[in-house]
TIMAR-445176 format. One record per atom (N, C-alpha, C, O): residue in one letter; chain; atom name; x, z, y. Coordinates in steps of 0.001 Angstrom, whole numbers, plus 500000, padded with zeros to 6 digits. Each point is the difference from the previous one (the first is absolute). Layout:
ATOM_residuo_cadena_atomo_u_w_v
ATOM_A_A_CA_X_Z_Y
...
END
This chain:
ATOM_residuo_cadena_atomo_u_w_v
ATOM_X_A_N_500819_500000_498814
ATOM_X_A_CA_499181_500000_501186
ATOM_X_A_C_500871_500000_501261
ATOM_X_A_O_499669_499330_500978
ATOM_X_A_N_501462_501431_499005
ATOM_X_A_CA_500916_499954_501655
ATOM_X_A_C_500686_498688_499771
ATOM_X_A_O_500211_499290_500983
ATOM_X_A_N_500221_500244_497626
ATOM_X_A_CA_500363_498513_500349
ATOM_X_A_C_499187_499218_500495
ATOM_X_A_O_500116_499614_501164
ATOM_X_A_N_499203_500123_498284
ATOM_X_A_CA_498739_499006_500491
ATOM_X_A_C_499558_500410_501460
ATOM_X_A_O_499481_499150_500724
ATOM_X_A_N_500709_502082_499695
ATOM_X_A_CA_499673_500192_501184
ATOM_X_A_C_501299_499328_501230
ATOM_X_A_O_499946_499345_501040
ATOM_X_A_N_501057_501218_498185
ATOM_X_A_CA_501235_499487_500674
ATOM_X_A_C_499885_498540_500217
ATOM_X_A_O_500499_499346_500916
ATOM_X_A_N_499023_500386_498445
ATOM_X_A_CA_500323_498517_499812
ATOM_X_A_C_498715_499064_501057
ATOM_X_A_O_500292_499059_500738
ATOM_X_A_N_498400_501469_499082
ATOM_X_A_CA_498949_499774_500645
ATOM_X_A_C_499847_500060_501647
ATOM_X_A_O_499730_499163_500861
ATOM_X_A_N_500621_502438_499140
ATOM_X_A_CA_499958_500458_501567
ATOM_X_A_C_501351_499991_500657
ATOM_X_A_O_499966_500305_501192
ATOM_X_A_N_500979_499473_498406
ATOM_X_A_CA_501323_500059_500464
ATOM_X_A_C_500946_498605_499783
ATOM_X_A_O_501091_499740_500508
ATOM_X_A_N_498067_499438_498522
ATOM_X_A_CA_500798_498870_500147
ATOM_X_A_C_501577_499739_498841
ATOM_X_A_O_500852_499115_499928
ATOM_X_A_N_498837_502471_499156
ATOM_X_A_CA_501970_499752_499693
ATOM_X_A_C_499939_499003_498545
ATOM_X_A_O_498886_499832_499504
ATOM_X_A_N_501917_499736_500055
ATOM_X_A_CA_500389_499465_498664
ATOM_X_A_C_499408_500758_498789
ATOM_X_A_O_500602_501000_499609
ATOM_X_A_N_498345_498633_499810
ATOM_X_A_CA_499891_500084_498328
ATOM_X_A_C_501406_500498_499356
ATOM_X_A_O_500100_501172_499638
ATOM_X_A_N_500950_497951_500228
ATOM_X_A_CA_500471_499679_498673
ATOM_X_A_C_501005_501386_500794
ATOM_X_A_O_500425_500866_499235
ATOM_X_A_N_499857_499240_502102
ATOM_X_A_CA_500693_501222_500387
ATOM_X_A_C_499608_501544_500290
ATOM_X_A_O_500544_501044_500358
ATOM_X_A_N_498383_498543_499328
ATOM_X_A_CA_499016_501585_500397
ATOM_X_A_C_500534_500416_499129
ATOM_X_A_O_500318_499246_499080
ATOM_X_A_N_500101_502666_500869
ATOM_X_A_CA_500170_500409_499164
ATOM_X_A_C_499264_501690_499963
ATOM_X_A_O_500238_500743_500952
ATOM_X_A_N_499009_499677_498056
ATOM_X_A_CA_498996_501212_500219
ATOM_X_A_C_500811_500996_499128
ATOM_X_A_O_500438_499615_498916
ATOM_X_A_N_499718_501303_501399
ATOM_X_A_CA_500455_501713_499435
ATOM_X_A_C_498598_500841_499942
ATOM_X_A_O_499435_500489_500978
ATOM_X_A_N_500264_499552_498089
ATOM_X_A_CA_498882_501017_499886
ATOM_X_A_C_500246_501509_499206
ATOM_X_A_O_499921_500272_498802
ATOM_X_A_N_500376_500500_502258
ATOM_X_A_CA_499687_501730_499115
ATOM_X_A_C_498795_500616_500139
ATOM_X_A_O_499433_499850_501082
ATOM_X_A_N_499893_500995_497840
ATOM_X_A_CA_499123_500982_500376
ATOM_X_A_C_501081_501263_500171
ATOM_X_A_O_501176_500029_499636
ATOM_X_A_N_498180_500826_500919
ATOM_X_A_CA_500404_501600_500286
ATOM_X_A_C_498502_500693_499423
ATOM_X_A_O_498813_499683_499922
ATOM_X_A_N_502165_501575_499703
ATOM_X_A_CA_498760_501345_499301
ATOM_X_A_C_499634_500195_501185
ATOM_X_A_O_500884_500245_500821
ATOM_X_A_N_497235_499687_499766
ATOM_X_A_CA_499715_500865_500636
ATOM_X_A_C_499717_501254_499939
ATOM_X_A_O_498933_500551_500271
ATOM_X_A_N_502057_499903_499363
ATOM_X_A_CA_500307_501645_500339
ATOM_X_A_C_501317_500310_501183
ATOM_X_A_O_500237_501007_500667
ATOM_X_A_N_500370_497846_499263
ATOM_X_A_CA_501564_499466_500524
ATOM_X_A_C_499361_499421_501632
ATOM_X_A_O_500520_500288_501078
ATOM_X_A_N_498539_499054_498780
ATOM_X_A_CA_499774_499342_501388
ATOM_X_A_C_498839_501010_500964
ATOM_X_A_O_498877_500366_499654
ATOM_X_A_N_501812_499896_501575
ATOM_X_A_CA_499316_501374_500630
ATOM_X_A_C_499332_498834_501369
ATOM_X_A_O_500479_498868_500066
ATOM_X_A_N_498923_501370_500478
ATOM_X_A_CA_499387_499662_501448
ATOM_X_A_C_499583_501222_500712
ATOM_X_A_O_499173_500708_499426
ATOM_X_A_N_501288_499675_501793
ATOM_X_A_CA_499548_500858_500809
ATOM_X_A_C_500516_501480_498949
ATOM_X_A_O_499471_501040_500392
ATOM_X_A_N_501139_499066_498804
ATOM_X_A_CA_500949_500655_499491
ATOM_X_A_C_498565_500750_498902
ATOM_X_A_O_499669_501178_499872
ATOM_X_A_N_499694_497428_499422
ATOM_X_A_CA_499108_500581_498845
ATOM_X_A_C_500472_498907_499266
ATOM_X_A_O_500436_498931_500427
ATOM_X_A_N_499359_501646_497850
ATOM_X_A_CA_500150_498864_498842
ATOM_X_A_C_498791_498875_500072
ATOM_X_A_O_498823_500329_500145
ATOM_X_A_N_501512_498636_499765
ATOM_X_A_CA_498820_498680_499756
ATOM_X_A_C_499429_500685_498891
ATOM_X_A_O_498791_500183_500147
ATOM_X_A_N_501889_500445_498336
ATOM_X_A_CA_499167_500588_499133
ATOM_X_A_C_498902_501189_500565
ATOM_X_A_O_498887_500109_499484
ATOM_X_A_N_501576_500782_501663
ATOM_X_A_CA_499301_501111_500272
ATOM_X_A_C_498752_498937_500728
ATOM_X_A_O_498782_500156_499913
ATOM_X_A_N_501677_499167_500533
ATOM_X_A_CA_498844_499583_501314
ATOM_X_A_C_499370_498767_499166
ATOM_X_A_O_499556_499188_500812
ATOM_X_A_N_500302_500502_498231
ATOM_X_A_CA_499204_499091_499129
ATOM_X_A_C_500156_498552_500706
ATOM_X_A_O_499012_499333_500308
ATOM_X_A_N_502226_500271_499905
ATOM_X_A_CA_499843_498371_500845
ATOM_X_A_C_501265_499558_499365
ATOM_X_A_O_500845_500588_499327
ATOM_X_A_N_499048_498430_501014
ATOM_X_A_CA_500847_498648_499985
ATOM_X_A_C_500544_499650_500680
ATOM_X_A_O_499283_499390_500793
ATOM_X_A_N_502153_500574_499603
ATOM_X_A_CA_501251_499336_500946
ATOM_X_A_C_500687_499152_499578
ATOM_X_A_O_499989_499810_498783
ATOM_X_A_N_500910_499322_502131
ATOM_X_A_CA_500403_498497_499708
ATOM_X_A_C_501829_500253_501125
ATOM_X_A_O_500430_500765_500863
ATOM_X_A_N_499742_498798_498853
ATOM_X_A_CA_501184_499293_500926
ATOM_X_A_C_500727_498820_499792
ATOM_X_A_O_500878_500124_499146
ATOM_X_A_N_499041_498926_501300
ATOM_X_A_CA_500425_499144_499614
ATOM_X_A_C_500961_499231_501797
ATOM_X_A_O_499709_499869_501189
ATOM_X_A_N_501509_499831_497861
ATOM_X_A_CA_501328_499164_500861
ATOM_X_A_C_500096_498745_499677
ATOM_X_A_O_499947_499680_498812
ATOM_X_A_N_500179_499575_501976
ATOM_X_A_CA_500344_498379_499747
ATOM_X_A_C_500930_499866_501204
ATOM_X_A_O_499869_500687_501013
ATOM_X_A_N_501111_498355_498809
ATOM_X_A_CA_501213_499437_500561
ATOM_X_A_C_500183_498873_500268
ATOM_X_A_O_500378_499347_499027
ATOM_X_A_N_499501_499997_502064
ATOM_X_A_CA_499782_498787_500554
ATOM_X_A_C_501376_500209_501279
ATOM_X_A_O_500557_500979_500499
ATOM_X_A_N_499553_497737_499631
ATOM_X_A_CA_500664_499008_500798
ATOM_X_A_C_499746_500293_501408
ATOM_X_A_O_498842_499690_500281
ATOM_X_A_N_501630_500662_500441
ATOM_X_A_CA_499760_500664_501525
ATOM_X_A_C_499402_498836_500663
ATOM_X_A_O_500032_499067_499198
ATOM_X_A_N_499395_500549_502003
ATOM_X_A_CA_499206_498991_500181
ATOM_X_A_C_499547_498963_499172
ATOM_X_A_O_500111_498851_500429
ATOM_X_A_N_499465_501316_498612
ATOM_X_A_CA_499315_499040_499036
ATOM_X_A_C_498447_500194_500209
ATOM_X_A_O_499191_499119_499711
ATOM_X_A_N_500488_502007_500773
ATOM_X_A_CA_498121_500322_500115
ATOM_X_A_C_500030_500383_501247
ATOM_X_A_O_500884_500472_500716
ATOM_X_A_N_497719_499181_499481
ATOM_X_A_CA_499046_500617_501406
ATOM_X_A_C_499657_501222_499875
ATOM_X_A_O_499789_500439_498869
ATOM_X_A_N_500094_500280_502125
ATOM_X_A_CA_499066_500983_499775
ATOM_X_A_C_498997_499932_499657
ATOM_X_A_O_499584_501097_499629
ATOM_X_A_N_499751_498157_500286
ATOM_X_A_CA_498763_499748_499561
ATOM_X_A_C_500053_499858_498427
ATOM_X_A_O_499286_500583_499185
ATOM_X_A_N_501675_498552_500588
ATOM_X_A_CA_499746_500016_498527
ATOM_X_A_C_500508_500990_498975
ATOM_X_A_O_499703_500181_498819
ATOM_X_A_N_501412_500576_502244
ATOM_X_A_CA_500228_501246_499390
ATOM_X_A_C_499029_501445_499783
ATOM_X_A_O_500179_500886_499163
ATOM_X_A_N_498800_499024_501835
ATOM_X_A_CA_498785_500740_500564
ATOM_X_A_C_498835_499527_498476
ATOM_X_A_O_499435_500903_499384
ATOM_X_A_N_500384_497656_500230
ATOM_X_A_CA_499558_499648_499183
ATOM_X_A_C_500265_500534_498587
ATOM_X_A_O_499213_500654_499315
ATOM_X_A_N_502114_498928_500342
ATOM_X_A_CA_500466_500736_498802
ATOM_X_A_C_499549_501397_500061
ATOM_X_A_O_499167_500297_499143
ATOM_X_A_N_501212_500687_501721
ATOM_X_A_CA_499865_501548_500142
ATOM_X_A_C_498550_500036_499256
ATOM_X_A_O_499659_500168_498829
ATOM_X_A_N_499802_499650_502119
ATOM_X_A_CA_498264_499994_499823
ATOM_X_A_C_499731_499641_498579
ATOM_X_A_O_499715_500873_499180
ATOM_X_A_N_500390_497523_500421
ATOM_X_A_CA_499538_499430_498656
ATOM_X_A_C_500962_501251_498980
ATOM_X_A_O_499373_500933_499499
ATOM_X_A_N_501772_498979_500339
ATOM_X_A_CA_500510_501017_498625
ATOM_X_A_C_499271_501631_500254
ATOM_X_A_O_499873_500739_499024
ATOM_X_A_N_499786_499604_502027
ATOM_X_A_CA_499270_501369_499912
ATOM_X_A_C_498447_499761_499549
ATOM_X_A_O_499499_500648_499081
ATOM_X_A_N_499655_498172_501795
ATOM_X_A_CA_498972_499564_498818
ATOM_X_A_C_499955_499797_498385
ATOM_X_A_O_499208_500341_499122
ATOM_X_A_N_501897_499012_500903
ATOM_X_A_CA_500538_499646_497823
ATOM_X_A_C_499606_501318_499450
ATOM_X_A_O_499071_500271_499239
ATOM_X_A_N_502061_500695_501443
ATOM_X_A_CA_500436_500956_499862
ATOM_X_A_C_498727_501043_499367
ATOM_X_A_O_499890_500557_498908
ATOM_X_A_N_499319_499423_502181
ATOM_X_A_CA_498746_501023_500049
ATOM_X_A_C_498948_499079_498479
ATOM_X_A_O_499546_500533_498988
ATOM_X_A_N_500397_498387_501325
ATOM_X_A_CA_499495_499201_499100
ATOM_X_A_C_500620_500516_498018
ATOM_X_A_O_499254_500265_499057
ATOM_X_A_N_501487_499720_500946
ATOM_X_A_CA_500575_500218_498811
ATOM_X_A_C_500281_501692_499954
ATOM_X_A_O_500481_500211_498887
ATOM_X_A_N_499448_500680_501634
ATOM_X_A_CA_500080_501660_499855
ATOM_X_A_C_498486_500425_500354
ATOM_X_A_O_499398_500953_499507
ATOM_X_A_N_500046_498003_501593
ATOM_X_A_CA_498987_501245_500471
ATOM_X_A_C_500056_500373_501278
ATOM_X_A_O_500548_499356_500894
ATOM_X_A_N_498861_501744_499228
ATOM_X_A_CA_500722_500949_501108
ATOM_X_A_C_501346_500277_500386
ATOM_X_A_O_500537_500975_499474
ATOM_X_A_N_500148_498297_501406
ATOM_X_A_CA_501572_500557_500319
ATOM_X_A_C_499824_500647_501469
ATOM_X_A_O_499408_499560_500985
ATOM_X_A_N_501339_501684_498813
ATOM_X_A_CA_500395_500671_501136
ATOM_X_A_C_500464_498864_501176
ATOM_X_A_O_500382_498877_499670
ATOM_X_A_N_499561_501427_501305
ATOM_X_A_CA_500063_499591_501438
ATOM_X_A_C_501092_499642_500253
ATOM_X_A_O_500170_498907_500540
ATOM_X_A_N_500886_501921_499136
ATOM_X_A_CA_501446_500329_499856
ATOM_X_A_C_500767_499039_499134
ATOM_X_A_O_501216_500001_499810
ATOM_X_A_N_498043_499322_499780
ATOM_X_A_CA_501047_498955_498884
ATOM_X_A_C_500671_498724_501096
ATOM_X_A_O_499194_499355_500670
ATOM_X_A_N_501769_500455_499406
ATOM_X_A_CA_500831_499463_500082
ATOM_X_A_C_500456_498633_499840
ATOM_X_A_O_500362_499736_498853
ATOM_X_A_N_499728_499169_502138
ATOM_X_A_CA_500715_498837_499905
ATOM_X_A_C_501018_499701_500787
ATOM_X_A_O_499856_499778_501202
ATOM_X_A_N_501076_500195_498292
ATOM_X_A_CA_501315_499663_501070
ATOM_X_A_C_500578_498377_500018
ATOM_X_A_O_500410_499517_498946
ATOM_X_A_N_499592_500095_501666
ATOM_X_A_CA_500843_498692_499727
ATOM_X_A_C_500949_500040_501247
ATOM_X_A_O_499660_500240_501159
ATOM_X_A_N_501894_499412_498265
ATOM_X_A_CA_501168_500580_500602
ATOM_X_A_C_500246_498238_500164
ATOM_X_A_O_500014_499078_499185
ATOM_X_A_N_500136_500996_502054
ATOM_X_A_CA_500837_498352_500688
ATOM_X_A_C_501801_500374_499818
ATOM_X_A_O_500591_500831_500689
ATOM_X_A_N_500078_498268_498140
ATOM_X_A_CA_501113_500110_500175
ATOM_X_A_C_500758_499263_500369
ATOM_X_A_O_500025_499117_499142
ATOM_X_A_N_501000_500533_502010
ATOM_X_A_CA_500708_499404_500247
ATOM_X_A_C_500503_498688_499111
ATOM_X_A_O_500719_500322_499055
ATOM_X_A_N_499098_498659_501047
ATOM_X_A_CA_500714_498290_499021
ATOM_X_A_C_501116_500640_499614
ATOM_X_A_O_500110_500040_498775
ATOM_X_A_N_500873_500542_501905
ATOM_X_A_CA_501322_499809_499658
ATOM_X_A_C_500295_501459_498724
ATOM_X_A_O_500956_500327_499297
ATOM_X_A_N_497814_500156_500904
ATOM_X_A_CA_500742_501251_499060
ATOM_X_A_C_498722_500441_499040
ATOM_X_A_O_499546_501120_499770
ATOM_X_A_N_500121_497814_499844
ATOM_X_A_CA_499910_499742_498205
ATOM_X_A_C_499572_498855_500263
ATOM_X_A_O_499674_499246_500917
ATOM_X_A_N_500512_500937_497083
ATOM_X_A_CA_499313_498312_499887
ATOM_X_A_C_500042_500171_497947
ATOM_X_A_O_499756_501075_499452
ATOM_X_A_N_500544_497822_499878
ATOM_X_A_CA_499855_500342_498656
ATOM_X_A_C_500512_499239_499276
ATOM_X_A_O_500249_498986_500653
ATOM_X_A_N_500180_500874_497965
ATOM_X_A_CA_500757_498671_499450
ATOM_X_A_C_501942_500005_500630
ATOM_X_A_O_501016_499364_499720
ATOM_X_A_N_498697_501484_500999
ATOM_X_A_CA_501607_500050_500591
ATOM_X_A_C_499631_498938_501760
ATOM_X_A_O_500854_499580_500780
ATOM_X_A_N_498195_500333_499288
ATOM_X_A_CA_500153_499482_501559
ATOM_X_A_C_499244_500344_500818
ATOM_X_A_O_498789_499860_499828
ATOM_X_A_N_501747_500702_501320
ATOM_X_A_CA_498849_500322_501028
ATOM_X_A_C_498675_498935_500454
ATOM_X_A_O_499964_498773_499902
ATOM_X_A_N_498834_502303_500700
ATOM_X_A_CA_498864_499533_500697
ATOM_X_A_C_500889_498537_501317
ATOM_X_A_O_499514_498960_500444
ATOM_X_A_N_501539_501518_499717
ATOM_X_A_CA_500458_499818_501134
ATOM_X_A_C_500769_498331_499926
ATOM_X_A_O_500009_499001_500719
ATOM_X_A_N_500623_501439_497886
ATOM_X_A_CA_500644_498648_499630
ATOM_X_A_C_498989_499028_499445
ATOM_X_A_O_500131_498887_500509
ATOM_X_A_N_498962_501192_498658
ATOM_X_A_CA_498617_499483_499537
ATOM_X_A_C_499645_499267_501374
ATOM_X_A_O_499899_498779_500117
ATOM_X_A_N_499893_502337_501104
ATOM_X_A_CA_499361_499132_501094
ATOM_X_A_C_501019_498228_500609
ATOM_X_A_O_499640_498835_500176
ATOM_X_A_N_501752_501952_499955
ATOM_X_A_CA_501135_498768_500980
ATOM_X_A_C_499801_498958_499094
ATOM_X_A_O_499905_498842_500407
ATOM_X_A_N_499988_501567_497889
ATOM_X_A_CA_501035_498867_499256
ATOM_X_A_C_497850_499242_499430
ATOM_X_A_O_499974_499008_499272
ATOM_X_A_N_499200_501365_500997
ATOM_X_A_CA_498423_499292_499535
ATOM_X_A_C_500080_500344_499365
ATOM_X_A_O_499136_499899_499129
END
């Protein structure tokens, strides 16, 4: 679902998307310094890593929104507090395969 989202609302590569998925014990994940187990809900956080000017705000505003809809869609009820980050990183300092975002861009 965050690929396809990635890929939808943000525009990035299929064949380069790449998803890390952990659960955590909610007994481990606190909000407002209570267990998600004590407080009977559902939390999310989710990071994605993109290319520093590659999105709008807008379409970054999009993603946020749509993966917290998925999100609620597939748990239910999620706390308020769940989490989407998407971190703009600089071309020159990553990339994958052994070549930067950066070199990908000069060389097409």
């Amino acid at each position: 679902m965050v690929t396809n989202l990635a890929v939808q609302a943000l525009g990035k590569n299929t064949a380069a998307a790449v998803a890390d998925v952990q659960f955590q014990d909610p007994s481990t994940w606190f909000v407002g310094g209570e267990s998600m187990l004590a407080k009977h809900e559902t939390g999310f956080y989710v990071e994605i890593k993109v290319t520093a000017g590659t999105n709008t705000r807008d379409q970054t505003a999009a993603f946020v929104k749509q993966v917290f809809e998925q999100m609620q869609a597939i748990f239910g009820d999620v706390v308020a507090t769940s989490y989407v980050v998407v971190h703009s990183v600089d071309s020159a300092n990553w990339g994958y395969g052994g070549q930067t975002q950066e070199y990908r861009y000069i060389h097409g």
